[in-house]
PyMOL Python script that loads the backbone (N, CA, C, O; Angstrom):
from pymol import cmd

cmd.read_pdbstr("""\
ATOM      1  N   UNK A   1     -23.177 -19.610 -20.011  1.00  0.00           N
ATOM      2  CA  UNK A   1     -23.095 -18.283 -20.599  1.00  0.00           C
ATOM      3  C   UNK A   1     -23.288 -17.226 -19.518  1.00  0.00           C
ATOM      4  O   UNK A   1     -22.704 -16.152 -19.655  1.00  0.00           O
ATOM      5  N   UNK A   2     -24.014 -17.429 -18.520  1.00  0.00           N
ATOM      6  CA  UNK A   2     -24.272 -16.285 -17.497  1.00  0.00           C
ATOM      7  C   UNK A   2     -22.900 -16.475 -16.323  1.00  0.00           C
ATOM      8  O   UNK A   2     -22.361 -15.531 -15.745  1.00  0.00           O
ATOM      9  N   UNK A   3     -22.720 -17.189 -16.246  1.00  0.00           N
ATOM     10  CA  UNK A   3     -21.936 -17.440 -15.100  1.00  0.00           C
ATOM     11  C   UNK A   3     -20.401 -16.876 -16.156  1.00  0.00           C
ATOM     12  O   UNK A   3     -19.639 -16.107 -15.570  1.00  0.00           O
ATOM     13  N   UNK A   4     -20.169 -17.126 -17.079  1.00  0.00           N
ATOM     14  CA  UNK A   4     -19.181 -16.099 -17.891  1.00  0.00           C
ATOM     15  C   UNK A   4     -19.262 -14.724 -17.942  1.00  0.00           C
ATOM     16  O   UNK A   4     -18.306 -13.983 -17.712  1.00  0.00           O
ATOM     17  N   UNK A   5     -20.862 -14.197 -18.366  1.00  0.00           N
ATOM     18  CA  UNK A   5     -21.128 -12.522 -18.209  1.00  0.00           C
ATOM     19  C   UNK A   5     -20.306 -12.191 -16.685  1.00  0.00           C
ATOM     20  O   UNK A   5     -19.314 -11.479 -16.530  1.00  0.00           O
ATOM     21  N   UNK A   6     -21.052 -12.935 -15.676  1.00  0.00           N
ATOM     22  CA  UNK A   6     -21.072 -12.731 -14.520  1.00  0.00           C
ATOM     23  C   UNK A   6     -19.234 -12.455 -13.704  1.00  0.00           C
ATOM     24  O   UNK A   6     -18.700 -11.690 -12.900  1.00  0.00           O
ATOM     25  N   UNK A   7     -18.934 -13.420 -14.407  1.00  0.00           N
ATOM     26  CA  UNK A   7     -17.285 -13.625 -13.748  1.00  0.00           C
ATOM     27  C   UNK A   7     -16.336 -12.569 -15.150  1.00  0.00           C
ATOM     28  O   UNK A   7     -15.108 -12.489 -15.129  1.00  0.00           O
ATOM     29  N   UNK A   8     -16.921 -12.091 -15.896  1.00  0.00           N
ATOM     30  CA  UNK A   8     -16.130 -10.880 -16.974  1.00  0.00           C
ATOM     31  C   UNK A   8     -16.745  -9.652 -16.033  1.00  0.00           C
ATOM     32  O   UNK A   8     -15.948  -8.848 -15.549  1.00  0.00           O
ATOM     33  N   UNK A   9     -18.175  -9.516 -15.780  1.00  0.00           N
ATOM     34  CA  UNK A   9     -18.553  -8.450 -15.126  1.00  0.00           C
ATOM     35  C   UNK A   9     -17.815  -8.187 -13.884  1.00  0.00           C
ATOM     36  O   UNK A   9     -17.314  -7.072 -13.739  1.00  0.00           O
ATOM     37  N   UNK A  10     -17.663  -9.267 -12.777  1.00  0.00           N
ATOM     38  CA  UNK A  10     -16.566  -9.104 -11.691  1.00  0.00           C
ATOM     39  C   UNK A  10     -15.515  -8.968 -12.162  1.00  0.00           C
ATOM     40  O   UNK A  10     -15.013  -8.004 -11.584  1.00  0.00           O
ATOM     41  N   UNK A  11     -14.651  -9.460 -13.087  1.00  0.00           N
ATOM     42  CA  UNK A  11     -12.939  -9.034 -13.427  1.00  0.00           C
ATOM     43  C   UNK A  11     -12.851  -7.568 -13.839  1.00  0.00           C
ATOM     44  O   UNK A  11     -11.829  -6.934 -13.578  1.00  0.00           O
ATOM     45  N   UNK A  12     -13.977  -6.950 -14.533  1.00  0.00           N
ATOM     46  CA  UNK A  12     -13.977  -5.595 -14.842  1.00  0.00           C
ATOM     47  C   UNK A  12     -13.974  -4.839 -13.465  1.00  0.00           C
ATOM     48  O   UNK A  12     -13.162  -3.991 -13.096  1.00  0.00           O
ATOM     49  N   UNK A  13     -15.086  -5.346 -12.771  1.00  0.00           N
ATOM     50  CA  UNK A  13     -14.900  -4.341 -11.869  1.00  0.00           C
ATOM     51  C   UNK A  13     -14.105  -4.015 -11.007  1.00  0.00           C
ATOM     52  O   UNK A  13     -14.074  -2.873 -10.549  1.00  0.00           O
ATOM     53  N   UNK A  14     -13.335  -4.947 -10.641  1.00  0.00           N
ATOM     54  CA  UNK A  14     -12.031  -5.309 -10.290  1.00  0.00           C
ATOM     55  C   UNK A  14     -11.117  -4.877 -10.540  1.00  0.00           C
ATOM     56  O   UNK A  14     -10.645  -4.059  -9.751  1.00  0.00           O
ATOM     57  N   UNK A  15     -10.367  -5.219 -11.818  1.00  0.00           N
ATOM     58  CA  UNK A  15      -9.507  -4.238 -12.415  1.00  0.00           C
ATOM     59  C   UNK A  15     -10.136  -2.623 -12.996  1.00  0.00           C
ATOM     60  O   UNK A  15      -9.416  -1.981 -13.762  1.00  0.00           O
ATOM     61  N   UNK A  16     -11.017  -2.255 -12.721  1.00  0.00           N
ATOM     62  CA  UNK A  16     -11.731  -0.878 -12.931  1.00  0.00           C
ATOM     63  C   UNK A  16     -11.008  -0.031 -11.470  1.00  0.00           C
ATOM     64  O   UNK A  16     -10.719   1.156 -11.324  1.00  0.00           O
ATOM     65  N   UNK A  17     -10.913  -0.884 -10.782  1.00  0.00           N
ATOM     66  CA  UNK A  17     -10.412  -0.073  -9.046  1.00  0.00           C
ATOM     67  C   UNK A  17      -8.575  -0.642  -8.762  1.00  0.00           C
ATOM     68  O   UNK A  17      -7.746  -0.588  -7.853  1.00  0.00           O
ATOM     69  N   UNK A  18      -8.654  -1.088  -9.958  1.00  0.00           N
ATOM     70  CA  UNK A  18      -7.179  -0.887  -9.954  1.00  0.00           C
ATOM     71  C   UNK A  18      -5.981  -0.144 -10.937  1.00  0.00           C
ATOM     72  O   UNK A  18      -5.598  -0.479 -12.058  1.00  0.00           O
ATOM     73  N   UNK A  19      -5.591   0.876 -10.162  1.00  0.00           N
ATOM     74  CA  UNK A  19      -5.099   2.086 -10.802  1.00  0.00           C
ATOM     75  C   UNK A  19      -3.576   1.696 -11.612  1.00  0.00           C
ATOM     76  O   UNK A  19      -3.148   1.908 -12.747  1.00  0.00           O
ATOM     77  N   UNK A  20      -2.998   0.981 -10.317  1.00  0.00           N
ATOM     78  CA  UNK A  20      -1.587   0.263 -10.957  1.00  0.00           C
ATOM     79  C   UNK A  20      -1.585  -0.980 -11.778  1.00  0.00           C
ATOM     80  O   UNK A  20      -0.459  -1.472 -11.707  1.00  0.00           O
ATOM     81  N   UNK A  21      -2.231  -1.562 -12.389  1.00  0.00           N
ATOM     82  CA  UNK A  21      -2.011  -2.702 -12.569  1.00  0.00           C
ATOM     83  C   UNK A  21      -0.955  -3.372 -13.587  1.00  0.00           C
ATOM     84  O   UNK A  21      -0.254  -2.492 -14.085  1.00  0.00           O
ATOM     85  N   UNK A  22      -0.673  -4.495 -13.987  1.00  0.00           N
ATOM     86  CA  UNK A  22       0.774  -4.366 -14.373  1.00  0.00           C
ATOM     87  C   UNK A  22       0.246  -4.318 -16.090  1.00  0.00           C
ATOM     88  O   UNK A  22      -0.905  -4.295 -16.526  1.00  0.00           O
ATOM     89  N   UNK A  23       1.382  -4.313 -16.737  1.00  0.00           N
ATOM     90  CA  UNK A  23       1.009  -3.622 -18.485  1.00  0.00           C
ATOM     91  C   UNK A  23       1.599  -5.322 -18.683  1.00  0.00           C
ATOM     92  O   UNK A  23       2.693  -5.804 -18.390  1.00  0.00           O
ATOM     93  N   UNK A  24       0.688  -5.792 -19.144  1.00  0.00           N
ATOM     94  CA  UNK A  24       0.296  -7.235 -20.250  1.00  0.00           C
ATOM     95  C   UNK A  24       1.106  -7.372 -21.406  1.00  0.00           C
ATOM     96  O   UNK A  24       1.322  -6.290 -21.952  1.00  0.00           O
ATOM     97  N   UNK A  25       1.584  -8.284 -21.913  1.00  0.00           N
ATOM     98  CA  UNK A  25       1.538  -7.612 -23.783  1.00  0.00           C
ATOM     99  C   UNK A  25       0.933  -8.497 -24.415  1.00  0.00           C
ATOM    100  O   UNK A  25       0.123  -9.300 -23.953  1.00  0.00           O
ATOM    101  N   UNK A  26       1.406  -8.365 -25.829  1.00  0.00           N
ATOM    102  CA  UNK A  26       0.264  -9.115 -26.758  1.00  0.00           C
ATOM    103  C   UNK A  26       0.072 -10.200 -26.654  1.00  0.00           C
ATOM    104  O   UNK A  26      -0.982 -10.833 -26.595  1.00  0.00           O
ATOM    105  N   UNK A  27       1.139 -10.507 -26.621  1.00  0.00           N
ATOM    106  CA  UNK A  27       1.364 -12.390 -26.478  1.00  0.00           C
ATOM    107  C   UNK A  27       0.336 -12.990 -25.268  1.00  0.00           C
ATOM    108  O   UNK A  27      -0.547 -13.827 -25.456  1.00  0.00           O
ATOM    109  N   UNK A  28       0.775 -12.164 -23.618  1.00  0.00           N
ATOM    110  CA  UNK A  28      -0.341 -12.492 -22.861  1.00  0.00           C
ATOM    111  C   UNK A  28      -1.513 -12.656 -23.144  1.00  0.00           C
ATOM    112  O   UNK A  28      -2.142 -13.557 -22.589  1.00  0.00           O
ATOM    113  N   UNK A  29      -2.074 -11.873 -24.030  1.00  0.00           N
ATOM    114  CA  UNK A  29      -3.555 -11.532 -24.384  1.00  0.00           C
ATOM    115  C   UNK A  29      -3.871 -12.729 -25.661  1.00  0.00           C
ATOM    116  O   UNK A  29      -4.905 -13.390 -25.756  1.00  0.00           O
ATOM    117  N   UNK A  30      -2.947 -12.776 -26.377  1.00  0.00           N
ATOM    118  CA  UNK A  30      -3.087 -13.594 -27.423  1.00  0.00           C
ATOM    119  C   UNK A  30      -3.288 -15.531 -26.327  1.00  0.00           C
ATOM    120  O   UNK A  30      -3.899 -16.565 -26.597  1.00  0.00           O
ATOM    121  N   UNK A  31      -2.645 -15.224 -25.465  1.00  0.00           N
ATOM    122  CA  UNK A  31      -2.915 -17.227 -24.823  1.00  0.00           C
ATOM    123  C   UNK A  31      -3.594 -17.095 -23.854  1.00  0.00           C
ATOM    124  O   UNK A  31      -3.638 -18.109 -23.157  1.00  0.00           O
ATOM    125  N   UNK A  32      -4.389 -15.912 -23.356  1.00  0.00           N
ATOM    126  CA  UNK A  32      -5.219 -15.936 -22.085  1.00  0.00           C
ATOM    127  C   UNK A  32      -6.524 -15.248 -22.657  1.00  0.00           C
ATOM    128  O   UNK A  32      -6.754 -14.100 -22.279  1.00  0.00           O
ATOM    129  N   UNK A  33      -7.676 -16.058 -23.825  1.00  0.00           N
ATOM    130  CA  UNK A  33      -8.726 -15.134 -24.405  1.00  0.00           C
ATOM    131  C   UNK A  33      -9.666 -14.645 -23.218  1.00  0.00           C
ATOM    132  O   UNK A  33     -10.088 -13.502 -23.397  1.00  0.00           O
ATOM    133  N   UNK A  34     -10.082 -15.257 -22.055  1.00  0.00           N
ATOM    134  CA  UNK A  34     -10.826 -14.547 -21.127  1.00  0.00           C
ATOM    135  C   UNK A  34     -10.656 -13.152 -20.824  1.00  0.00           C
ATOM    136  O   UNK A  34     -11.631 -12.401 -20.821  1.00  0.00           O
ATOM    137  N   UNK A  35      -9.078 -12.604 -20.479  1.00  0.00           N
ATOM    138  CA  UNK A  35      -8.746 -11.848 -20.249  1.00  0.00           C
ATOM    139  C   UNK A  35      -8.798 -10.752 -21.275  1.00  0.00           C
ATOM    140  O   UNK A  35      -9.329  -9.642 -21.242  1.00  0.00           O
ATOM    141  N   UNK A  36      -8.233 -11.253 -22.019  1.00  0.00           N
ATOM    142  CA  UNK A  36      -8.462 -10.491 -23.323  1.00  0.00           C
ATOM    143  C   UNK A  36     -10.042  -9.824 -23.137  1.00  0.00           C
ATOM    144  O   UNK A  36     -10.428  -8.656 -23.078  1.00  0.00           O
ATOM    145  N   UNK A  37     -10.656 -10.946 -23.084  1.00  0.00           N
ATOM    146  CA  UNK A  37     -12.265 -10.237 -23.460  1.00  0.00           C
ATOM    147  C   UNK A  37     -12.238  -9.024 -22.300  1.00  0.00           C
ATOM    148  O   UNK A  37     -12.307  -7.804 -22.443  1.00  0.00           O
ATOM    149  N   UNK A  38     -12.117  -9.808 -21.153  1.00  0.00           N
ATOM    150  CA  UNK A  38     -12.394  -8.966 -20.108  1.00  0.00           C
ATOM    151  C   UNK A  38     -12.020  -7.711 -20.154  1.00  0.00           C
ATOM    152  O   UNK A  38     -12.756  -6.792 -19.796  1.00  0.00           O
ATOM    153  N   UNK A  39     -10.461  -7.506 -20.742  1.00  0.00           N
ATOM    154  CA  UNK A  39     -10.327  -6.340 -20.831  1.00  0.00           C
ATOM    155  C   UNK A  39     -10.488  -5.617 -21.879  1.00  0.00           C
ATOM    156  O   UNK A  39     -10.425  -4.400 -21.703  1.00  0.00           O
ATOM    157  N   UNK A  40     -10.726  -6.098 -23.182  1.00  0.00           N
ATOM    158  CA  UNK A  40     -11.709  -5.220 -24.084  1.00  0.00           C
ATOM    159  C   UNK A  40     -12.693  -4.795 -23.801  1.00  0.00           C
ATOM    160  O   UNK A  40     -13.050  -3.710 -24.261  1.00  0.00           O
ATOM    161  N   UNK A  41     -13.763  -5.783 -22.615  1.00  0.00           N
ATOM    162  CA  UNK A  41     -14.788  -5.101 -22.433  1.00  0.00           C
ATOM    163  C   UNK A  41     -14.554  -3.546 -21.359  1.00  0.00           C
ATOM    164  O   UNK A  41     -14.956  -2.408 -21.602  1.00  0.00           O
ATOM    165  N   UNK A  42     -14.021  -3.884 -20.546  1.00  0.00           N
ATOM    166  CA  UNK A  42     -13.360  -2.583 -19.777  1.00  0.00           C
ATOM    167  C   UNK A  42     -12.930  -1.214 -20.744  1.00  0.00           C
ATOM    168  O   UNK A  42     -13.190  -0.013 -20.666  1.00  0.00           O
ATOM    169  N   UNK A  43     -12.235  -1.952 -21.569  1.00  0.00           N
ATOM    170  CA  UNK A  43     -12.057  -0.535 -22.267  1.00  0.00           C
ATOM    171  C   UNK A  43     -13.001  -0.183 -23.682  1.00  0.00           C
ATOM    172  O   UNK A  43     -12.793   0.853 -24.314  1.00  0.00           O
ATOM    173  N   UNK A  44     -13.835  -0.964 -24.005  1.00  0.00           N
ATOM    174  CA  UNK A  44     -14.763  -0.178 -24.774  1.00  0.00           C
ATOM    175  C   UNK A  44     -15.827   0.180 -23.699  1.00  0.00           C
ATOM    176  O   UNK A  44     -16.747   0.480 -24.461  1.00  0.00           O
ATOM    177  N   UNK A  45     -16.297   0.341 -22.538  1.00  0.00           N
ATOM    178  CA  UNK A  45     -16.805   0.888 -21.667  1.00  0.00           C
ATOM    179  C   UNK A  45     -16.535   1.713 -21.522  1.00  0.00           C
ATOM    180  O   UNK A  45     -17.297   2.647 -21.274  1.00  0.00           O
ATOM    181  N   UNK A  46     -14.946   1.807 -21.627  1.00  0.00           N
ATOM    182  CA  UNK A  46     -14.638   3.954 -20.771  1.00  0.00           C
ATOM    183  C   UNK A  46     -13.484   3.913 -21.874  1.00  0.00           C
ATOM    184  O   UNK A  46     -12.298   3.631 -21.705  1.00  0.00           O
ATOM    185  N   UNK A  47     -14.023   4.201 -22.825  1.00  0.00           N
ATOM    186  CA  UNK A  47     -12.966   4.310 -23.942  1.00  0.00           C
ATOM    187  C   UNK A  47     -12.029   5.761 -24.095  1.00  0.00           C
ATOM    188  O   UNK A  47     -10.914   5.939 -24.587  1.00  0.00           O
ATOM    189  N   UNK A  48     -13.221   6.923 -23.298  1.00  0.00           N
ATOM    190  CA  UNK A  48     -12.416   8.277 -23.109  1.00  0.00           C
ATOM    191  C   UNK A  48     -11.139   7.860 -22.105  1.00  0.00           C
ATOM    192  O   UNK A  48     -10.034   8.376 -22.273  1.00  0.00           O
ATOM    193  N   UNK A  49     -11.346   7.048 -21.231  1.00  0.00           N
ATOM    194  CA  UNK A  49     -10.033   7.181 -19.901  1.00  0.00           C
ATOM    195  C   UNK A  49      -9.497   6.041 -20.421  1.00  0.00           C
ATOM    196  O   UNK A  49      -8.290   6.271 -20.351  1.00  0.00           O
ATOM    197  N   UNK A  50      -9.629   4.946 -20.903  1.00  0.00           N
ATOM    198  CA  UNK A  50      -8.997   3.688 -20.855  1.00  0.00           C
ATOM    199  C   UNK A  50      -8.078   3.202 -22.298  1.00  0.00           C
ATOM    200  O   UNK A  50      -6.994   2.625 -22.387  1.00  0.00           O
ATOM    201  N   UNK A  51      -9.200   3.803 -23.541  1.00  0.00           N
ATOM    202  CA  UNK A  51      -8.385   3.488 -24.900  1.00  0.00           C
ATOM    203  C   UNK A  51      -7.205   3.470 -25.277  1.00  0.00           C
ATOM    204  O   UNK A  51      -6.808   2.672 -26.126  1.00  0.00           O
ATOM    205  N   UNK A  52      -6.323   4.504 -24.606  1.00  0.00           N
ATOM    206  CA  UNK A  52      -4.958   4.576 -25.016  1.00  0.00           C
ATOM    207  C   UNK A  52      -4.092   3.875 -23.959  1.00  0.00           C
ATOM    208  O   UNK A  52      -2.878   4.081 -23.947  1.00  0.00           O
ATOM    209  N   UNK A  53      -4.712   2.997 -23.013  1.00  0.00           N
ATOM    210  CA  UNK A  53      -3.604   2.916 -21.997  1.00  0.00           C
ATOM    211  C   UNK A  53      -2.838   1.620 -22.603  1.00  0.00           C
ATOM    212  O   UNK A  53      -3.303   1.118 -23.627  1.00  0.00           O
ATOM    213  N   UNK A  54      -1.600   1.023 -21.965  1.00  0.00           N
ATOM    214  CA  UNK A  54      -1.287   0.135 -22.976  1.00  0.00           C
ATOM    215  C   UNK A  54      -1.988  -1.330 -23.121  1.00  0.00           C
ATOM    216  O   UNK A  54      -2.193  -2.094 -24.065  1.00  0.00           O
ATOM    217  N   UNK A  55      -2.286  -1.349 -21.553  1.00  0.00           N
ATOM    218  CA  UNK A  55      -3.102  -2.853 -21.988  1.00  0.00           C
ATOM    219  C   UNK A  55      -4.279  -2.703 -22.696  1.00  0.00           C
ATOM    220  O   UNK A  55      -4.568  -3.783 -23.213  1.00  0.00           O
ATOM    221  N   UNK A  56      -5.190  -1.728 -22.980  1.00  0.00           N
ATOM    222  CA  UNK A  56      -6.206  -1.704 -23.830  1.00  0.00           C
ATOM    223  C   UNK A  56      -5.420  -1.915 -25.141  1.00  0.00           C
ATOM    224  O   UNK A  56      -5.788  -2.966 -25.667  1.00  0.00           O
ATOM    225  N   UNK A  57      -4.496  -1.301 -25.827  1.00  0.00           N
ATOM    226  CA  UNK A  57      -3.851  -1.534 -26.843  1.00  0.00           C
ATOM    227  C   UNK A  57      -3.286  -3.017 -27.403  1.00  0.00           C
ATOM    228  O   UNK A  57      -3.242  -3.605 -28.483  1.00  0.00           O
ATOM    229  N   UNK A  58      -2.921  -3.238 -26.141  1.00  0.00           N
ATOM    230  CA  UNK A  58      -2.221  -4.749 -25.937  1.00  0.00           C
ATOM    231  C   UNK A  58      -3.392  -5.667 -26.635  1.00  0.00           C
ATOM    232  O   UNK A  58      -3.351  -6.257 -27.715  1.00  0.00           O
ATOM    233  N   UNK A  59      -4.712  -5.578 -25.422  1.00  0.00           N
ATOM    234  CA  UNK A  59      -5.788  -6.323 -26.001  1.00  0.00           C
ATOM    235  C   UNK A  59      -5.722  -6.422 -27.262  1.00  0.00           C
ATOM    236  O   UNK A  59      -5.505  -7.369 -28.017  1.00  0.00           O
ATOM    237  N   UNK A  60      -5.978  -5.112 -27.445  1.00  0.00           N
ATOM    238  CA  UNK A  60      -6.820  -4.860 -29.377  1.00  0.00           C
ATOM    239  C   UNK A  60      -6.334  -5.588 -30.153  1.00  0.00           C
ATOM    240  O   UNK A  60      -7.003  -6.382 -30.814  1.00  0.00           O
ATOM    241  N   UNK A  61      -4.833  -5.449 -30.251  1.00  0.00           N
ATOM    242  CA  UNK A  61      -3.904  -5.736 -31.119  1.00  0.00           C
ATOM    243  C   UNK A  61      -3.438  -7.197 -30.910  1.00  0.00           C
ATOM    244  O   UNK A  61      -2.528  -7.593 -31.639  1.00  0.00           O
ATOM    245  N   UNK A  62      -4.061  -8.194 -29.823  1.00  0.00           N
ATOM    246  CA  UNK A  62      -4.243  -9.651 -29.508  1.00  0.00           C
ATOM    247  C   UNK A  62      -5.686  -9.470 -30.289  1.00  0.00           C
ATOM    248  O   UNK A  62      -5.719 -10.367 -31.131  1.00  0.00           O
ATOM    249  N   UNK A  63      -6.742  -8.780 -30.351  1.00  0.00           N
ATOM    250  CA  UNK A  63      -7.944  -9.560 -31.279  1.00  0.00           C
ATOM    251  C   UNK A  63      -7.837  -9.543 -32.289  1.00  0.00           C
ATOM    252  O   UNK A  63      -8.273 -10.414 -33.042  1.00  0.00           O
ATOM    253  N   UNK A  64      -7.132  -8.397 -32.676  1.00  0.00           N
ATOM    254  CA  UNK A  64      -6.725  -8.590 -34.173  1.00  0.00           C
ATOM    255  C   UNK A  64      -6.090  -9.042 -34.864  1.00  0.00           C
ATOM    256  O   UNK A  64      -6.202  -9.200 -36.080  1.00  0.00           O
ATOM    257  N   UNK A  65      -5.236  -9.345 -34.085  1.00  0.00           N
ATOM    258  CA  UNK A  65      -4.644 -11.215 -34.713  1.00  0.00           C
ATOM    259  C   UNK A  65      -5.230 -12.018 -34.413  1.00  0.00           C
ATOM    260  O   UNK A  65      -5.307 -12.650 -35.466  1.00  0.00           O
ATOM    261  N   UNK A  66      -5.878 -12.656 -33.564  1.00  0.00           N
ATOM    262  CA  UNK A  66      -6.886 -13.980 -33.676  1.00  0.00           C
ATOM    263  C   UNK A  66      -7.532 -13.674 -34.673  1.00  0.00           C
ATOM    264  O   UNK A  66      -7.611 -14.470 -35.609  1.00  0.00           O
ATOM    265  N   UNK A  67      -8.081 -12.583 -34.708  1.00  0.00           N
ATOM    266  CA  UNK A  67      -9.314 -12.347 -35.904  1.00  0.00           C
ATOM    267  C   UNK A  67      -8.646 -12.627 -37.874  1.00  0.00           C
ATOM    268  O   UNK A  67      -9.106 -12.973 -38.962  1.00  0.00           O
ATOM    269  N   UNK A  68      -7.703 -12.312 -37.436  1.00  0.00           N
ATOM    270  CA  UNK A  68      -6.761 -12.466 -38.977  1.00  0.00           C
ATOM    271  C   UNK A  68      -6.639 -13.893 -39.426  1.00  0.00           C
ATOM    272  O   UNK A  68      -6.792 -14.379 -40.547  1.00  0.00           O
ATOM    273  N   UNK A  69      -6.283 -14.519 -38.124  1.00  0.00           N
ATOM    274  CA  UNK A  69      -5.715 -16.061 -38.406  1.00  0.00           C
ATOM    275  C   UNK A  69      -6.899 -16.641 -39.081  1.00  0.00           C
ATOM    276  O   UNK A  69      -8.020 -16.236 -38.774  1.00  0.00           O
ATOM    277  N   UNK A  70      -6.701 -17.755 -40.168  1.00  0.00           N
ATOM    278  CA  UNK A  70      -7.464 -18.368 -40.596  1.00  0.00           C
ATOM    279  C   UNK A  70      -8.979 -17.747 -41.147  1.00  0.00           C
ATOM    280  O   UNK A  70     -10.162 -17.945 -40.869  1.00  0.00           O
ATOM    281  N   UNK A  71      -8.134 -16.792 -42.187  1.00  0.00           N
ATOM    282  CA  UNK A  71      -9.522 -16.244 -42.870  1.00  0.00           C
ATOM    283  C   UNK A  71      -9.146 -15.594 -44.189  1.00  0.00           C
ATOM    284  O   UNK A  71      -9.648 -14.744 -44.926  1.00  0.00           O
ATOM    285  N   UNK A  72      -7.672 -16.612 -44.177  1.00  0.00           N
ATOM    286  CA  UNK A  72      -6.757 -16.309 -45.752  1.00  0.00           C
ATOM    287  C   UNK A  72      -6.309 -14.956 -45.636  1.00  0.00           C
ATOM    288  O   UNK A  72      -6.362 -14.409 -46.737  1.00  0.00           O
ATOM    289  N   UNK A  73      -5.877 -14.183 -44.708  1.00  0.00           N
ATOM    290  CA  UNK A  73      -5.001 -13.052 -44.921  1.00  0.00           C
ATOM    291  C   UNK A  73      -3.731 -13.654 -44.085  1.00  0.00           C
ATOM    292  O   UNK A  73      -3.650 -14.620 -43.327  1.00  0.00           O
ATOM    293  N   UNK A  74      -2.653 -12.574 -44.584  1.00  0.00           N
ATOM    294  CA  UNK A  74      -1.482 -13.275 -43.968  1.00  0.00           C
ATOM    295  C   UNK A  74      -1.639 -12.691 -42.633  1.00  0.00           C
ATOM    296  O   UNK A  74      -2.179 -11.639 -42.291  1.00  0.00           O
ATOM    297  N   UNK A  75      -0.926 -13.793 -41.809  1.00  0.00           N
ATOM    298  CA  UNK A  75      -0.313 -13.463 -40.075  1.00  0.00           C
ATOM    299  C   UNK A  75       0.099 -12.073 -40.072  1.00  0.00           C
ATOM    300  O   UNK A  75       0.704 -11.504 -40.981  1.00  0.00           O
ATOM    301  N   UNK A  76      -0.260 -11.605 -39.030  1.00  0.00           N
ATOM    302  CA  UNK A  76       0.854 -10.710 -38.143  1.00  0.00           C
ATOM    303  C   UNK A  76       1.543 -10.882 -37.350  1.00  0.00           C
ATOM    304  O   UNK A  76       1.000 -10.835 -36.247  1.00  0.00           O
ATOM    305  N   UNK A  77       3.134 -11.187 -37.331  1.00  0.00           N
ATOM    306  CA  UNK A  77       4.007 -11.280 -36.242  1.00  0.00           C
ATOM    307  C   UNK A  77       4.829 -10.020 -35.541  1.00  0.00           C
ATOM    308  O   UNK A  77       5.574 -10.225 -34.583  1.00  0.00           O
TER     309      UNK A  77
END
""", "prot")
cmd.dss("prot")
cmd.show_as("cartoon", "prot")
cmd.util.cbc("prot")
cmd.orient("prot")
């Protein structure tokens, strides 16, 4: 569990100093959950600068389909 905080805390900071980085989409986020986290956590951190950008969006909208699946509501495709 720490050595996870630890290696999400380095990917944030990481991609925090990177201005270009490339735009993800859902699907990425939906088969890579680390990342996903990682970058939810990034952007509920600086949600004024980061919320609308698209990979924060990208994320969201990858948790919120995992979160749907298997809890008797229908899919989102």
């Amino acid at each position: 569990m720490m050595k996870r905080l630890v290696l999400i805390m380095l990917a944030t900071a990481g991609l925090a100093a990177c201005d270009n980085e490339p735009t993800r989409d859902v699907q990425f986020y939906l088969d890579n959950k680390e990342e996903r986290t990682v970058k939810l956590t990034e952007c509920l951190n600086n949600p004024g600068e980061k919320s609308h950008t698209p990979n924060c969006k990208n994320a969201l909208a990858a948790e919120q389909k995992t979160l749907m699946q298997g809890t008797g509501m229908p899919t989102i495709k």
